[in-house]
N, C-alpha and C positions, 0 to 999 in steps of 0.2 A: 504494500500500500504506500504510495508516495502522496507527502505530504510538500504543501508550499510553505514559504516564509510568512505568509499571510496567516496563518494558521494560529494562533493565541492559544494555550493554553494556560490555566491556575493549578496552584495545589497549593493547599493551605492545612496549619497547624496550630491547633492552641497550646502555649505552651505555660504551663502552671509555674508560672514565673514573672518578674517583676519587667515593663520595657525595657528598664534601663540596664537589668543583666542579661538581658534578651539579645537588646543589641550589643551587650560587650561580647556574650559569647557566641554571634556569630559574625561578629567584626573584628573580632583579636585575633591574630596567628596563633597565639598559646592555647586558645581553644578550637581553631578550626579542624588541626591536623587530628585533633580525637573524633568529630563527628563527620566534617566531609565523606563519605563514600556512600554508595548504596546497598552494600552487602557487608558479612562477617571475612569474605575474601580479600576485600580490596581495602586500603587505606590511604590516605594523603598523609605522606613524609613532610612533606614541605609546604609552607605556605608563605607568600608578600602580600602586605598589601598598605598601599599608600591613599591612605581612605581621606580624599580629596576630589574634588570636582577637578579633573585632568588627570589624577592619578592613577596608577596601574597596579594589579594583585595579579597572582598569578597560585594555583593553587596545582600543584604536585599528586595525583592521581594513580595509584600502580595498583597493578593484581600479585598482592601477598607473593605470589610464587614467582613473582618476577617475570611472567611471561606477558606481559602487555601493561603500558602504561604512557599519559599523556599530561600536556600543562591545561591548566584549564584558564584560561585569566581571560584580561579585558579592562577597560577606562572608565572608571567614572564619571559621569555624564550631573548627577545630581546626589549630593549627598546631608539630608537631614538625620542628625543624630536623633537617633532613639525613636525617627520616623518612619525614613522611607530612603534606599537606594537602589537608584535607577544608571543601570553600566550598558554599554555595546561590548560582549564576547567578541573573540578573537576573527569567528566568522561573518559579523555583523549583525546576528541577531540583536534586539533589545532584547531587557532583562529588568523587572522593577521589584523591590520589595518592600512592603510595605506593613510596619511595627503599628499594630492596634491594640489600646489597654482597655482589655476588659475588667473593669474589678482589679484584682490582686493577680489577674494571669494576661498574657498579651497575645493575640489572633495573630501570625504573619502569614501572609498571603504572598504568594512570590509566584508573577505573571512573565510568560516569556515568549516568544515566537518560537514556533516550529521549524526546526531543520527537515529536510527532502531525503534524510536515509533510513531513518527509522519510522515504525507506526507511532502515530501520535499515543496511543496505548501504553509504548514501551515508552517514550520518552517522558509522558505523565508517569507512569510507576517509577522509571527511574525517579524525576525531581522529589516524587512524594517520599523515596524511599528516602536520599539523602535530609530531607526535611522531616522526616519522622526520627532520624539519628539524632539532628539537631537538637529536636526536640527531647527523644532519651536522653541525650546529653546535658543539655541544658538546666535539664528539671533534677539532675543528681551531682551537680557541679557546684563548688562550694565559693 
């Protein structure tokens, strides 16, 4: 199934957490590199990121086993703390995230375009999966 850049999908998580640890620990390097991936095989080693309006992150992607692995990055386009960051990925897709406080816990919804290689399916399960690590992570991080 081929998908175009036109293509918008969401995946969103509540995370029983405050915004403002919300967005440190998915804006800090000392926390990304424990939740980034989408499975118990993969992990991100490495992570940059210069969390400014022009600045650039780049995030360290591998399969545990060493048999495949890529950078993930991209520019920041818009950056409100403890809001909303909206970047363009390496391919040009846009990318927006967006820090909502419910209560004592905070919604982040994280909106993105569609790439033309995979099913939209997979590439929602992916973002949801790594956003549901996030969120495990987040909620047991001290």
């Amino acid at each position: 199934m081929e998908t175009t850049a036109n293509t918008i999908i969401t995946v969103e998580a509540t995370i029983n957490a405050s915004v403002e640890k919300a967005w440190d620990v998915f804006t800090n390097t000392k926390h990304i590199t424990h939740w980034n991936h989408a499975s118990d095989d993969w992990h991100s080693p490495s992570a940059e990121n210069d969390l400014r309006p022009g600045g650039k992150f780049v995030y360290r992607m591998e399969a545990k086993d060493g048999s495949f692995g890529f950078d993930f990055g991209g520019t920041y386009e818009e950056v409100k703390p403890n809001e909303k960051l909206v970047y363009t990925i390496g391919d040009g897709r846009k990318v927006e995230n967006v820090f909502t406080k419910e209560g004592g816990a905070t919604r982040v919804t994280v909106t993105f375009e569609a790439e033309n290689q995979n099913s939209i399916e997979m590439q929602r399960g992916g973002w949801q999966a790594i956003l549901d690590n996030f969120k495990k992570y987040a909620e047991s991080a001290a």
